[in-house]
Each structure stands twice: as C-alpha cells, then as structure tokens.
C-alpha positions as a Python dict, from the first residue, in 0.01 Angstrom:
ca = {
    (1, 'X'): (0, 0, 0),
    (2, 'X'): (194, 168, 247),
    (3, 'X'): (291, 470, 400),
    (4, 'X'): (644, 522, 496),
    (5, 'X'): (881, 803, 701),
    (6, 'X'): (1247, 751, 636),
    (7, 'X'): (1462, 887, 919),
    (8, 'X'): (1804, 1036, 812),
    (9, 'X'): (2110, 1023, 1054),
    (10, 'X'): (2273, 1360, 903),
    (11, 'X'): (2495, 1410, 1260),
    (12, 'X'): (2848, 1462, 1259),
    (13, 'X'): (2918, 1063, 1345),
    (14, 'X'): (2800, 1006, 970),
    (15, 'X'): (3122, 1216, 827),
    (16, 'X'): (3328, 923, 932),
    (17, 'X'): (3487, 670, 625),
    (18, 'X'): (3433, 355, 770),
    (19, 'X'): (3167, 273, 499),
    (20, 'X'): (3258, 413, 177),
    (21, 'X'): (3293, 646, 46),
    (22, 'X'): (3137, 819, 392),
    (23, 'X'): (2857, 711, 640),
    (24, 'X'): (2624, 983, 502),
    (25, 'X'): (2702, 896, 189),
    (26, 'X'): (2633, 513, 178),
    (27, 'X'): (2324, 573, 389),
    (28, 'X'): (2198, 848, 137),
    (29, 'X'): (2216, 582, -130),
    (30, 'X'): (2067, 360, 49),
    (31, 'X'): (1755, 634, 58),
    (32, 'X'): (1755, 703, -269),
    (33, 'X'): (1692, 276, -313),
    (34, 'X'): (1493, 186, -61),
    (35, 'X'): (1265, 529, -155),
    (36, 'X'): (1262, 416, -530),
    (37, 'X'): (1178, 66, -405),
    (38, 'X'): (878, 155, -176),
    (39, 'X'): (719, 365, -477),
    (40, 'X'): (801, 153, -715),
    (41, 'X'): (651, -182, -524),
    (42, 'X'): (297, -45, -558),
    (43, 'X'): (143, 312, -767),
    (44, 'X'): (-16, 417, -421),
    (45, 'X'): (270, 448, -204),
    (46, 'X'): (408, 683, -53),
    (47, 'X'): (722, 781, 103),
    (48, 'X'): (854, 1093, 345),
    (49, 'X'): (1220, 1185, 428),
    (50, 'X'): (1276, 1335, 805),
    (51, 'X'): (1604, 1457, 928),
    (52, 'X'): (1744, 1390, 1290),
    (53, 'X'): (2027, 1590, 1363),
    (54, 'X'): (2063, 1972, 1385),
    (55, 'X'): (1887, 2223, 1559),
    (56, 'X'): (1589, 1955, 1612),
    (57, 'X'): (1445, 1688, 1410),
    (58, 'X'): (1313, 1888, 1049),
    (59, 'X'): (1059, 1660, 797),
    (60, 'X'): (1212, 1735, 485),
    (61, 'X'): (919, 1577, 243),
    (62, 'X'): (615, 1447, 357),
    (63, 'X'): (496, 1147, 273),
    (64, 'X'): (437, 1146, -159),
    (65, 'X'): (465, 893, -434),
    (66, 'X'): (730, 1168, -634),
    (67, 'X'): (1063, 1010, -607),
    (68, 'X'): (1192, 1333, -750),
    (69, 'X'): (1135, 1546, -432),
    (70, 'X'): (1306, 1289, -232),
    (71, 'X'): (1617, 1233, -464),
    (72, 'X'): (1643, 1653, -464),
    (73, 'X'): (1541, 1622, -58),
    (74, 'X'): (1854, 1414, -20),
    (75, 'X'): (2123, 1649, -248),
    (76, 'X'): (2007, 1977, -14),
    (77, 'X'): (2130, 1749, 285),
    (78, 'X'): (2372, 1916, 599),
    (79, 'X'): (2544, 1745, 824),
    (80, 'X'): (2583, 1914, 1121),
    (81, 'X'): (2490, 1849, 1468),
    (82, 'X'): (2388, 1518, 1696),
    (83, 'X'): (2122, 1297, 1640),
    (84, 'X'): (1810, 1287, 1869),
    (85, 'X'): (1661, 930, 1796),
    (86, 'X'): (1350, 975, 2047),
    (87, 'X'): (1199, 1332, 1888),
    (88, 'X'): (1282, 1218, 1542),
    (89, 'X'): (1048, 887, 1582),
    (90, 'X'): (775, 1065, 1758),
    (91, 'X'): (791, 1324, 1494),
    (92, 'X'): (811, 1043, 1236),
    (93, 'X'): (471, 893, 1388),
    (94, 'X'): (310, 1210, 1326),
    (95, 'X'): (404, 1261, 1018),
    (96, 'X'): (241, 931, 921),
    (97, 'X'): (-58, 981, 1143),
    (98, 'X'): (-145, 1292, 899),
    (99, 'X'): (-61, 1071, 571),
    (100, 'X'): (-383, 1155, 300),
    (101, 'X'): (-429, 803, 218),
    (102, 'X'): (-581, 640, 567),
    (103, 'X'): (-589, 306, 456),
    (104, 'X'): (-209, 332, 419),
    (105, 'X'): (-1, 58, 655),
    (106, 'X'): (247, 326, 857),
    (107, 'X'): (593, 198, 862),
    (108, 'X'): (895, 406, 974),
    (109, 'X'): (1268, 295, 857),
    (110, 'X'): (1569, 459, 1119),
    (111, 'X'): (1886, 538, 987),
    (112, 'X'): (2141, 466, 1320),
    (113, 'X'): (2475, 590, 1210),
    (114, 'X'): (2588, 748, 1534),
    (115, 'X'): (2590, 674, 1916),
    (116, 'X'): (2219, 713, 2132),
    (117, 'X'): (2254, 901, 2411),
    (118, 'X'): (1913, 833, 2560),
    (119, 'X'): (1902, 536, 2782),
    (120, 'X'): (1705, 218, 2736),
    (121, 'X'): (1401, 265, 2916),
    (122, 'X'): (1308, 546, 2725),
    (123, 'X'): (1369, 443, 2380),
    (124, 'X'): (1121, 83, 2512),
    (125, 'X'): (851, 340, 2603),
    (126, 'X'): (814, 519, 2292),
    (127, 'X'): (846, 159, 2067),
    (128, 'X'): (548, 56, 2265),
    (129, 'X'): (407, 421, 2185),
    (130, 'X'): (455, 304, 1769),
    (131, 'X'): (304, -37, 1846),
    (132, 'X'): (-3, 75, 1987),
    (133, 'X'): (-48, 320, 1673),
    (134, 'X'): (4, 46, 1425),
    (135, 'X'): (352, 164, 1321),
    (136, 'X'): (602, -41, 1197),
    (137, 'X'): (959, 60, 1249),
    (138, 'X'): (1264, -116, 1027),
    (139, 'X'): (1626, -3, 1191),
    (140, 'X'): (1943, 2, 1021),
    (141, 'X'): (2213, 19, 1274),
    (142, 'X'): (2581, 110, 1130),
    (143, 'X'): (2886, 256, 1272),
    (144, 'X'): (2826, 227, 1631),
    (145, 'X'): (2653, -79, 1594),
    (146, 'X'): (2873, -161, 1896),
    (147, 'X'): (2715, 59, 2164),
    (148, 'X'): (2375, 48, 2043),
    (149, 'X'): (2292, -309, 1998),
    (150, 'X'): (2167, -338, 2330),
    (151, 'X'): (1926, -48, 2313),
    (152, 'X'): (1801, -90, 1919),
    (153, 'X'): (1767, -446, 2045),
    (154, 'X'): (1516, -376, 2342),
    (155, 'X'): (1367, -108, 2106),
    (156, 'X'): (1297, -357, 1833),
    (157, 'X'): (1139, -648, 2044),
    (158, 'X'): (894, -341, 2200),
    (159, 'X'): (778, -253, 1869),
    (160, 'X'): (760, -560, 1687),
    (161, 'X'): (421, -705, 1618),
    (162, 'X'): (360, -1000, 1345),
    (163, 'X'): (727, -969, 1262),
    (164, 'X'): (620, -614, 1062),
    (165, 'X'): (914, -446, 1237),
    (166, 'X'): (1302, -544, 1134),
    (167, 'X'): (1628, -493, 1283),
    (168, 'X'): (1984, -491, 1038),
    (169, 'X'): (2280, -482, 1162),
    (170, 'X'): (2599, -339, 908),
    (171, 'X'): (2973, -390, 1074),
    (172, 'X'): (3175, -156, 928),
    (173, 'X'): (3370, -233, 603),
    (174, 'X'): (3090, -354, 446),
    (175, 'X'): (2920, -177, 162),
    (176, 'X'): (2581, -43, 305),
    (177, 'X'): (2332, -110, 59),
    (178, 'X'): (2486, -438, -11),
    (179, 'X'): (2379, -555, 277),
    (180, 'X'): (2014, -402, 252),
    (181, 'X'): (1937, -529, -33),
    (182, 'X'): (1899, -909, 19),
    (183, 'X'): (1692, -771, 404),
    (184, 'X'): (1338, -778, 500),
    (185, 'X'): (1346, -361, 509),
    (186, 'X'): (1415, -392, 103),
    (187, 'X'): (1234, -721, -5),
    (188, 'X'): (922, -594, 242),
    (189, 'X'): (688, -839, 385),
    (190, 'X'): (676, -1207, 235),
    (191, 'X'): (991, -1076, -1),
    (192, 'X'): (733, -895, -215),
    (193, 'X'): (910, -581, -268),
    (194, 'X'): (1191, -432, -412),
    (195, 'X'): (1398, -706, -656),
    (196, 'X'): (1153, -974, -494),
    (197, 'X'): (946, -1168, -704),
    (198, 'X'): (665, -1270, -478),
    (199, 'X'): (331, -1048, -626),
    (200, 'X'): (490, -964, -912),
    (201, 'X'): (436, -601, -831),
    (202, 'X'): (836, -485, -803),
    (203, 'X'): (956, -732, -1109),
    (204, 'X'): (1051, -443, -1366),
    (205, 'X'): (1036, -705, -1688),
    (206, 'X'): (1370, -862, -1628),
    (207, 'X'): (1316, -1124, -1900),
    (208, 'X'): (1130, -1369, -1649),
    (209, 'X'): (1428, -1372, -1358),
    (210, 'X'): (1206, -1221, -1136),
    (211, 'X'): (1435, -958, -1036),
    (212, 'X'): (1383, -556, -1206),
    (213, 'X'): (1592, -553, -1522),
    (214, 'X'): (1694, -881, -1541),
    (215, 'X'): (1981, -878, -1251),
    (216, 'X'): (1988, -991, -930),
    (217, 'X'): (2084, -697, -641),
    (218, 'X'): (2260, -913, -400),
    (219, 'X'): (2516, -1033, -684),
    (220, 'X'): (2584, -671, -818),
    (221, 'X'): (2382, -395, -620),
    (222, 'X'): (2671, -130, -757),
    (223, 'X'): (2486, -193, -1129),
    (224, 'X'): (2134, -265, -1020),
    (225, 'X'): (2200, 122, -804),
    (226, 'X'): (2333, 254, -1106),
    (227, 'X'): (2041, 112, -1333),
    (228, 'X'): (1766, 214, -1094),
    (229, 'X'): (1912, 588, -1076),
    (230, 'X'): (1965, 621, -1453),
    (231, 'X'): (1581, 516, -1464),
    (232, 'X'): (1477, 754, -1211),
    (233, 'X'): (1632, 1085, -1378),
    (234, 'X'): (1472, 970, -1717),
    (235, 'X'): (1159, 931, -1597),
    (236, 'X'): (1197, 1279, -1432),
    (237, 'X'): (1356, 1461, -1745),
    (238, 'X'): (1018, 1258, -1919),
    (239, 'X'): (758, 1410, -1698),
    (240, 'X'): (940, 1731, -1727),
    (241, 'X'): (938, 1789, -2101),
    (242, 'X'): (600, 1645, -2137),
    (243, 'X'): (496, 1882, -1871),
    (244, 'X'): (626, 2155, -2079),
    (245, 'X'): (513, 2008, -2386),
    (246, 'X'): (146, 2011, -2290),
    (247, 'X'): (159, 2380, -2149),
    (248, 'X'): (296, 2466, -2521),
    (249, 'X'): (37, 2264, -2693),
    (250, 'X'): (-299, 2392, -2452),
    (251, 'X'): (-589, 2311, -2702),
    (252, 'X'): (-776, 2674, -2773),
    (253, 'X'): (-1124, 2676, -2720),
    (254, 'X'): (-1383, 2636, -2963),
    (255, 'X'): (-1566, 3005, -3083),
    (256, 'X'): (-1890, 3055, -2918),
    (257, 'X'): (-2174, 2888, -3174),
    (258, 'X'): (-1906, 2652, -3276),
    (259, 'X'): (-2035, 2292, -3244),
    (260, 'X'): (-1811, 1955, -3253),
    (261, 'X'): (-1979, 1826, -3539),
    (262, 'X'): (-1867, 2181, -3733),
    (263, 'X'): (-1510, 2211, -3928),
    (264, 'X'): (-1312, 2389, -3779),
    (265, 'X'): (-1199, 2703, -4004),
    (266, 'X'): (-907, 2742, -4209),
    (267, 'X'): (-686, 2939, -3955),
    (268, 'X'): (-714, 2656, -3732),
    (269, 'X'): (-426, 2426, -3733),
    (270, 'X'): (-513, 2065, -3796),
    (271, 'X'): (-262, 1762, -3679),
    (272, 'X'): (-188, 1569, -3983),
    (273, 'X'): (-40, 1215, -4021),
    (274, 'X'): (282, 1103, -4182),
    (275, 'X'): (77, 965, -4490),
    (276, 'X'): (-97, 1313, -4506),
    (277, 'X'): (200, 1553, -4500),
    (278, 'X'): (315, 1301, -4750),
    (279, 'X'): (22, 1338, -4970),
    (280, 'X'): (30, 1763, -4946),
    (281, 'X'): (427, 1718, -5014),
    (282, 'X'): (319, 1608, -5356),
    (283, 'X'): (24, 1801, -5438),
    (284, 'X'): (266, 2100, -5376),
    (285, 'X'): (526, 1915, -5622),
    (286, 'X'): (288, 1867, -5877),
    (287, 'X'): (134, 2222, -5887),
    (288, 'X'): (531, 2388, -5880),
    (289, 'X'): (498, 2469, -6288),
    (290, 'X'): (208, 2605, -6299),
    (291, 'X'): (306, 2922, -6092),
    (292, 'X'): (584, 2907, -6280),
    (293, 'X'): (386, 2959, -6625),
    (294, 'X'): (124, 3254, -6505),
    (295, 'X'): (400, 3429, -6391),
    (296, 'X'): (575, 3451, -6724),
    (297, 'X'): (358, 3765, -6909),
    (298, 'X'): (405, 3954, -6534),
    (299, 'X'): (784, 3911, -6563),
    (300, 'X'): (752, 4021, -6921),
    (301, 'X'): (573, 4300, -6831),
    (302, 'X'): (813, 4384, -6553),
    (303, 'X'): (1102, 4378, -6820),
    (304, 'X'): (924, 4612, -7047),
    (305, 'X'): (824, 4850, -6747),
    (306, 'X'): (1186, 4862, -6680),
    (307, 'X'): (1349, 4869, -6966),
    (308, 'X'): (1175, 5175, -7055),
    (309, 'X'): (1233, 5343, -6714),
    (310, 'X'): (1616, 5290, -6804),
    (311, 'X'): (1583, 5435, -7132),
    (312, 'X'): (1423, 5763, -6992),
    (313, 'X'): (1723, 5749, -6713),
    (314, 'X'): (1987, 5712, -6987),
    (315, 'X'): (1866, 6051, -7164),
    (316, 'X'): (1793, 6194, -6870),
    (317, 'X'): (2194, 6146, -6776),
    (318, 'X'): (2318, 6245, -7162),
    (319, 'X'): (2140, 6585, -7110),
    (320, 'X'): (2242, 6644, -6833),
    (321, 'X'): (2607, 6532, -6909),
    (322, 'X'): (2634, 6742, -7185),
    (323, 'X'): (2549, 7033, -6950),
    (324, 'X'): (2835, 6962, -6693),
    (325, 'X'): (3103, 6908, -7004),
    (326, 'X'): (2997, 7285, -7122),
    (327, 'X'): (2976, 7445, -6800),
    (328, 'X'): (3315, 7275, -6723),
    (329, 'X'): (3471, 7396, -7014),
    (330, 'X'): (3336, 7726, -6953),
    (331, 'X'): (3465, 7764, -6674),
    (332, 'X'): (3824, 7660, -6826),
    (333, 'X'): (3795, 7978, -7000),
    (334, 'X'): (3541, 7914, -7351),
    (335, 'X'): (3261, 8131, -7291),
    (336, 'X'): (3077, 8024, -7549),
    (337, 'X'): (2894, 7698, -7587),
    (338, 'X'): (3135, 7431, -7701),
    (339, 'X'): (3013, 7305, -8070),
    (340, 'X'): (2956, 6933, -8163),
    (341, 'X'): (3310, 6872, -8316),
    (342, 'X'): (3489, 7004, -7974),
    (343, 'X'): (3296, 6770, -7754),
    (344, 'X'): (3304, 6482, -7953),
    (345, 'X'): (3696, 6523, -7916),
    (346, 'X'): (3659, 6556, -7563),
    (347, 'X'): (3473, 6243, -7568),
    (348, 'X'): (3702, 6059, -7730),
    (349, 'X'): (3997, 6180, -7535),
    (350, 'X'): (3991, 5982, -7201),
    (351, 'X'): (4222, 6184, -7025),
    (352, 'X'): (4063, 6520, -7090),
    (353, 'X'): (3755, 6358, -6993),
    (354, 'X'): (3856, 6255, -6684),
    (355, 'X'): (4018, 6556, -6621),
    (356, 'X'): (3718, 6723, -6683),
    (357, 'X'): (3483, 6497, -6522),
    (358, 'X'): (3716, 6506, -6212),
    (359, 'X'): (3632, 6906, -6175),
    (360, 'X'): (3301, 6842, -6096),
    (361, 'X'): (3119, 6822, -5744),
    (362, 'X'): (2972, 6462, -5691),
    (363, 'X'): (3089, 6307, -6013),
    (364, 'X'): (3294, 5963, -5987),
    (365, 'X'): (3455, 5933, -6359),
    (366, 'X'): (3523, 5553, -6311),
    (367, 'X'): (3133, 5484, -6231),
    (368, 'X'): (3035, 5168, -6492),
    (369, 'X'): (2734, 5369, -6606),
    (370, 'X'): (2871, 5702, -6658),
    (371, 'X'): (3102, 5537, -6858),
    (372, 'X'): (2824, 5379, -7062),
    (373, 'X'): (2660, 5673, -7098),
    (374, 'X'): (2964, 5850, -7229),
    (375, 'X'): (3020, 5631, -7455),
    (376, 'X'): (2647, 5577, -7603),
    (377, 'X'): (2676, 5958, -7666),
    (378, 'X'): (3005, 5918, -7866),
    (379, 'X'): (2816, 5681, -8066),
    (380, 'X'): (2536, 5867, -8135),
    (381, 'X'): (2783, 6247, -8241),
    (382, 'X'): (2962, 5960, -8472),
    (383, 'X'): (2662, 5834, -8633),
    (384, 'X'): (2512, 6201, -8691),
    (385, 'X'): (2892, 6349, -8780),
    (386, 'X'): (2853, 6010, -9087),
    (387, 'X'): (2498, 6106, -9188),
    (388, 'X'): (2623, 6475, -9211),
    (389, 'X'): (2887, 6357, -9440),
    (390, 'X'): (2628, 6147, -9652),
    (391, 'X'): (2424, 6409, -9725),
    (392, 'X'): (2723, 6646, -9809),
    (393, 'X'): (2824, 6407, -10093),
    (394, 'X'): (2490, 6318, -10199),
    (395, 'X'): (2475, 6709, -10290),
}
C-alpha cells in the first residue's frame, strides 16, 4: 500500500497545443488515470493532488482513497502563473509525512510541463532531502523536455534508491498518456499495478487477459481512458444514491420495553418478499366480493333515504310554485287567487309560463327540474280535473 502526492504543472507553459488537445489537458488525464490506478491497485491507498503554479504551491486534496475528490480537484483547476518545482516537492514531502496510514510507502509523481528556473545544484539537494525520508519521486517531463533533461536527470539519479524512483520522458506530438501507460510510474513496481497482471490486485476481470476489462492500454489507451472514467462516475452516482437511500430508509428505534424477540406492532412497516406481496395480491383478490355483498342493504338503504328526501323536495317546490304563479299573476292585475282551471291553462301554455316564470327574481324557466316539477303538477290538476268529471257522471 502506498501513499502518493501528485504534483500538477497548472503554469502558463501548459496552455500550449503541442500535446493534444493542450498540455494541461493531456496531463489532467493523465491524473485522473494514474489517480484511478493507484486506488484501484490496492483498497488502502491513497492518493493527494498538489498544485505548483500560482501564487505558491496550494495542496488541493490530501492524500485519500476517494477518487471522486480528485476527479472534482482536477475540473476546479486554473492555470495561471509559473511553476516552482523546488517548494512544490518539499511541500509534497510534507504532505506525505502527515499521511494517516504510517505504514504507507511515500511516493511523489511530478508533472514537468514547463521550463525550471532553479539551477541544478539545488534541485540535487532537495532529491537527496526525499531520499533520506524514504520518498519516492516518479517525473514526467513534457514540453520542455529539451531544457530540462539535464536537471530532471541529476534530480532523478539523487533520489533514486532500489530503482523506486522513475524518470519518463514525452517529445511532443505524442499522446501523453499513451506513453504512460506501458511506464514503470503506471504499471508500479514489478509491473503490478495499473493494467499489469503481476499480483493480480489491478486485473479488473478482463476474461483472464490480465489486463482491467479485457483490453490492453498500450494498444488502445483512448478506450481503456474512456472505460475507466465511465466506471469511475458510476461508481460515484452508486455511492451517491445509496448514500441517500440509506438516510431515507434510517431504521426507527424500537419503543422502550420492546424486546427483539417481540412483534413488532401493526403500524410498523414490515419488508416483504416478492412471493409475499404476491400472496397478499391474492388474498385481496379473493376477498373483493365480499365487500361488495355487505354493502348491498347500505346502498339500499341509501336509495330509500334519498328517494324520500326528493319526494319531500318535489312538494316542497310545487307549493311553493304555485305561490310564485299566483303572486305573479296578481301582480298582472287578478287580485284574487287564480282558481284551478286558470292555472292549469297556464301550465299548459309554455309561453305564458315562461313569460311568467321569467318575471320572477332568481327563477331560471329552462332549469331540468323546474320543468319536471311543472309538469308533475299538470299531471296531478289533470288527474283530479278526470276524477271530478267521474264523479259528476256517476251522479
């Protein structure tokens, strides 16, 4: 397991195109792999993102096994001043010297996308400042690879101990992780780590080819980039919604007096199987006629209730009906009460009802059951006026 600082170059040298599609760009892929390898590779590692350009040197994330701080460390990214290589690795060293885990190797991997302005000398004293700490240091030199091979060089051979410590070399031209991902700084040491097969540790399950799902970086590192990044923002969406998912489902304690070996009461939700819900599915199926047939004699009842309620309303409306038409014609000039004959003329003269019923205040003559009122009174002055007659000739 291993502990490890990645040093950004984020100066203005890294807006340049010589490595596409920008130096910053190709090297912040390159983080986003080689940080996904290093956790990846084993459960207990831990990776840390530092900046080196800008105001000074700025640790971004310290050293953690999330891969999602890093990935959202890298998209917050400026570019703006010059690199300073000497503060950054000292920084770096510190960082590491503070890591949680103490039996964590220490390793430090430099980003060199710009020119070093410090001379030689220097940069040899602080290397054998990392050696003596037990810090490894793994270079990737791109873009001015020209006027610092002579320095990274000296640097390298200062810190190097065991061959823990690598130097790569990128011309431009070249795709950047490309070329990273068949070096020591990605396979690790004894080509155990990322794509490697050597523990077994980094193999994803790639069908037995030793390399993490099944394809080989160094023949297509543009699909085994765009693999391992899909995989990465799953995982995080996954952690995320179960996350949420377990806040939302928080099991509520048990009532005080309430044992494990008690059921739990009837308010209290229970998780049921598929076979279960299946089970209550048809016990609810079975039991949908019976609610059905005791609630017959209430509907029934219901009806009656109703019906008789109407009944009441109905009379209740004739009365008062018969009031209006009087008062109306009244008011037209009859002032006395209008007989039986009169109004069942008026009844069964539409127009003069209307015209009537139109007079007074509130009253809508085409309402449905005014009409049917109306016309259940007709019915009942024509049945009376027959009756009448009946008796008239039965004399």
């Amino acid at each position: 397991m291993e502990a490890t600082v990645i040093c950004v170059d984020n100066s203005e040298w890294t807006r340049n195109s010589d490595y596409a599609p920008t130096r910053f760009q190709a090297q912040a892929d390159c983080v986003n792999l080689l940080a996904g390898a290093k956790t990846q590779a084993n459960a207990e590692n831990t990776v840390g993102v530092l900046t080196m350009a800008g105001k000074s040197p700025r640790v971004l994330v310290t050293p953690t096994p999330d891969l999602g701080k890093i990935l959202n460390a890298m998209q917050d990214l400026d570019i703006e001043g010059a690199s300073d290589l000497p503060s950054s690795v000292q920084i770096a060293q510190l960082a590491l010297k503070h890591r949680q885990n103490k039996n964590q190797r220490q390793r430090a991997v430099i980003f060199v996308g710009s020119p070093i302005k410090e001379d030689k000398d220097k940069l040899v004293k602080i290397a054998k400042k990392m050696k003596k700490n037990n810090v490894a240091v793994d270079i990737v030199s791109f873009g001015s690879e020209e006027q610092n091979t002579e320095k990274l060089e000296a640097f390298h051979e200062a810190v190097n101990s065991g061959d823990n410590s690598h130097l790569v070399t990128v011309p431009p031209g070249m795709i950047l992780s490309d070329s990273l991902f068949g070096s020591p700084i990605f396979q690790g040491e004894g080509a155990a780590g990322y794509g490697g097969g050597g523990d077994g540790e980094a193999a994803g399950g790639g069908g037995g080819t030793g390399f993490e799902f099944g394809i080989d970086p160094s023949l297509d590192p543009e699909l085994a980039l765009a693999l391992r990044v899909s995989m990465e923002e799953e995982r995080a969406r996954n952690t995320a919604a179960g996350v949420a998912s377990g806040e939302a489902s928080e099991p509520v304690p048990a009532a005080a007096g309430q044992t494990e070996g008690q059921p739990q009461s009837a308010d209290t939700p229970v998780p049921m199987d598929e076979d279960a819900l299946l089970q209550q599915a048809l016990a609810m199926s079975m039991q949908v006629d019976q609610p059905e047939e005791a609630a017959q004699p209430a509907a029934e009842t219901t009806s009656t209730i109703a019906s008789a309620k109407q009944d009441e309303v109905m009379e209740d409306m004739d009365e008062e009906l018969h009031r209006a038409l009087q008062m109306s014609m009244q008011d037209h000039g009859d002032t006395s009460a209008a007989p039986s004959g009169d109004m069942q003329q008026i009844l069964e003269d539409s127009a003069a009802l209307n015209s009537i019923l139109g007079t007074l205040p509130g009253v809508n003559p085409e309402d449905p059951a005014l009409q049917a009122s109306l016309q259940a009174s007709l019915r009942d002055m024509q049945d009376k006026d027959s009756k009448d007659k009946e008796k008239k000739d039965s004399k």
